[in-house]
C-alpha positions as CSV (number, residue, x, y, z in Angstrom):
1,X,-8.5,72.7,60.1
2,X,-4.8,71.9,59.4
3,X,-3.2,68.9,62.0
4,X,0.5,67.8,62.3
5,X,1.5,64.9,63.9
6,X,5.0,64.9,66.1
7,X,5.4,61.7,67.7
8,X,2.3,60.8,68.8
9,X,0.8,64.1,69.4
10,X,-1.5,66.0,66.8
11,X,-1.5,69.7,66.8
12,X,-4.9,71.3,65.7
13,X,-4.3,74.6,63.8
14,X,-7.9,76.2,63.4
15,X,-8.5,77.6,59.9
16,X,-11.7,79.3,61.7
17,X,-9.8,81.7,64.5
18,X,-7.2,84.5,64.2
19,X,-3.7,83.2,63.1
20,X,-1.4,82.5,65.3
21,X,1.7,81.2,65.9
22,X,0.9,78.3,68.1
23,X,-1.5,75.5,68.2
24,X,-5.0,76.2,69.1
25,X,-5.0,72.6,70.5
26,X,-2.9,68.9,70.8
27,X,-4.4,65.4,70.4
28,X,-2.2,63.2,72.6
29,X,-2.3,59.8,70.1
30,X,-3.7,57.0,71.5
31,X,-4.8,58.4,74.5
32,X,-7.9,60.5,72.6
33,X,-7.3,63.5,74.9
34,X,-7.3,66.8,73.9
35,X,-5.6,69.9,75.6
36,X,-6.5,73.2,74.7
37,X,-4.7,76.5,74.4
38,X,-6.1,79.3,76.8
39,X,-8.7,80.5,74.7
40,X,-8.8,84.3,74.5
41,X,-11.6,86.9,73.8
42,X,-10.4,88.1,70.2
43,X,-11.9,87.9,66.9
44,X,-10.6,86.8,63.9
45,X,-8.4,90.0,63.4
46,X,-6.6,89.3,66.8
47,X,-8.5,91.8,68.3
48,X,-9.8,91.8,72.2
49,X,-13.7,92.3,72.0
50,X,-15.9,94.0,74.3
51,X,-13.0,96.3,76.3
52,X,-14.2,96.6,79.7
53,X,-16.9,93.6,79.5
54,X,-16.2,90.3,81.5
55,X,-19.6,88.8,80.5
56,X,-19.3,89.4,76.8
57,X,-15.5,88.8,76.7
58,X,-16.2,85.2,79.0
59,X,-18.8,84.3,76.1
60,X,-16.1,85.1,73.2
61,X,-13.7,82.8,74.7
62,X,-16.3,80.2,75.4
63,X,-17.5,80.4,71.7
64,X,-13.6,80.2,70.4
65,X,-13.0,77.8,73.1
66,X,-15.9,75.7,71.1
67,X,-14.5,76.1,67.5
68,X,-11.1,74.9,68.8
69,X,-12.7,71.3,70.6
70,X,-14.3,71.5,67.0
71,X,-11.5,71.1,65.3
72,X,-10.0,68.9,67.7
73,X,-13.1,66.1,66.8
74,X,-14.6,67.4,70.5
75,X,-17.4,69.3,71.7
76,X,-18.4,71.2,75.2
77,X,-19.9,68.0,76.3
78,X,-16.6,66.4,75.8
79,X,-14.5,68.2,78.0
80,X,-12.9,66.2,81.5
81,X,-11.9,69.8,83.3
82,X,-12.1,73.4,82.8
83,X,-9.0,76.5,84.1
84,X,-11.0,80.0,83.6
85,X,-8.3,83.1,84.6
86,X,-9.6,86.4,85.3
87,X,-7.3,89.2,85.8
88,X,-8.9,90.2,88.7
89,X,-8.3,90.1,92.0
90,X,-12.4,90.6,93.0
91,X,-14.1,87.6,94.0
92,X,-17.0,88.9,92.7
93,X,-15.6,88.9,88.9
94,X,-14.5,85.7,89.5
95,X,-18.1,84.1,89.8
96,X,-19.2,86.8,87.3
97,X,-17.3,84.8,84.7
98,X,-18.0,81.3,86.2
99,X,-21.5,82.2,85.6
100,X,-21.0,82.5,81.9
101,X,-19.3,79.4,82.0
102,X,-21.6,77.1,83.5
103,X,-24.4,78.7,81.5
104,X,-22.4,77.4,78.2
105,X,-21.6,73.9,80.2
106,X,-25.0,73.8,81.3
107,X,-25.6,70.3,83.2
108,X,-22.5,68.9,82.4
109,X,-20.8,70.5,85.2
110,X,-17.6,69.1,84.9
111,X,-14.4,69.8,87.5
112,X,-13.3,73.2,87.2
113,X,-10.7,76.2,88.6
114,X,-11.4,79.6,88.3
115,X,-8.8,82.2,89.5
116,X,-7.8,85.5,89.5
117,X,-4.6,86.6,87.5
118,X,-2.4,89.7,87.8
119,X,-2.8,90.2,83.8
120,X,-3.0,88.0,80.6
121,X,-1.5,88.5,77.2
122,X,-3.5,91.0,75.6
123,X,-4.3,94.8,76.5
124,X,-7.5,94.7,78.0
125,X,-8.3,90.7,78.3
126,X,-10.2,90.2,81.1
127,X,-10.1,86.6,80.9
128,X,-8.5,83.4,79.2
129,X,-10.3,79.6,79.3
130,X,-8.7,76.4,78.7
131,X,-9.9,72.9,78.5
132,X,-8.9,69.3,78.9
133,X,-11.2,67.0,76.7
134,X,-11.6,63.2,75.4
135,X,-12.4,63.3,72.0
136,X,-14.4,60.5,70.9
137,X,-13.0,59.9,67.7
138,X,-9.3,59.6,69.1
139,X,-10.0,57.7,71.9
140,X,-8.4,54.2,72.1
141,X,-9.9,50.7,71.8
């Protein structure tokens, strides 16, 4: 994990996803919250997985959704609210990939939007989650 700190904001560059050219996440100082990129379905090549496949493409996300509250000193069970897009305009994909999500969140069923998106960055990404946690390390006395 490499971390810079701009005044009073840290930004969390993960060593364990695909390079790129922003940061995966920001600390905001004293405040111990942590907001996430949108995080995609790629591997660590940068590569969309699973063309075609909302399920498995809501599950990559999910998992590099986890590695980046990781590296941010957070976890799933940290997170305040989720934003899932799917580019999609049927309802019915919508709750496809809410599904996957709340299976990952389990009981902690914290306030969340899901909506559906005309497209996102990538060819072929079907969908793109971001998070809002408290990190307990960062948190303030």
């Amino acid at each position: 994990m490499g971390a810079s700190d701009v005044v009073g904001v840290t930004l969390i560059r993960s060593t364990r996803l695909c390079p790129v050219s922003f940061a995966y996440a920001a600390a905001g100082g004293e405040t111990g919250l942590v907001f996430t990129a949108g995080a995609m379905p790629i591997d660590v090549e940068g590569q969309v997985t699973a063309p075609g496949d909302l399920a498995a493409q809501t599950r990559q996300a999910l998992a590099n959704l986890q590695i980046a509250l990781e590296d941010a000193g957070a976890t799933i069970r940290d997170v305040l609210k989720t934003t899932v897009y799917v580019a999609s305009s049927d309802p019915g994909d919508l709750i496809d990939a809410w599904k996957e999500v709340r299976a990952v969140f389990g009981d902690h069923n914290v306030p969340g939007t899901c909506l559906g998106v005309t497209v996102l960055a990538c060819p072929g990404q079907l969908v793109e989650i971001e998070a809002i946690a408290a990190a307990p390390g960062q948190q303030a006395d």
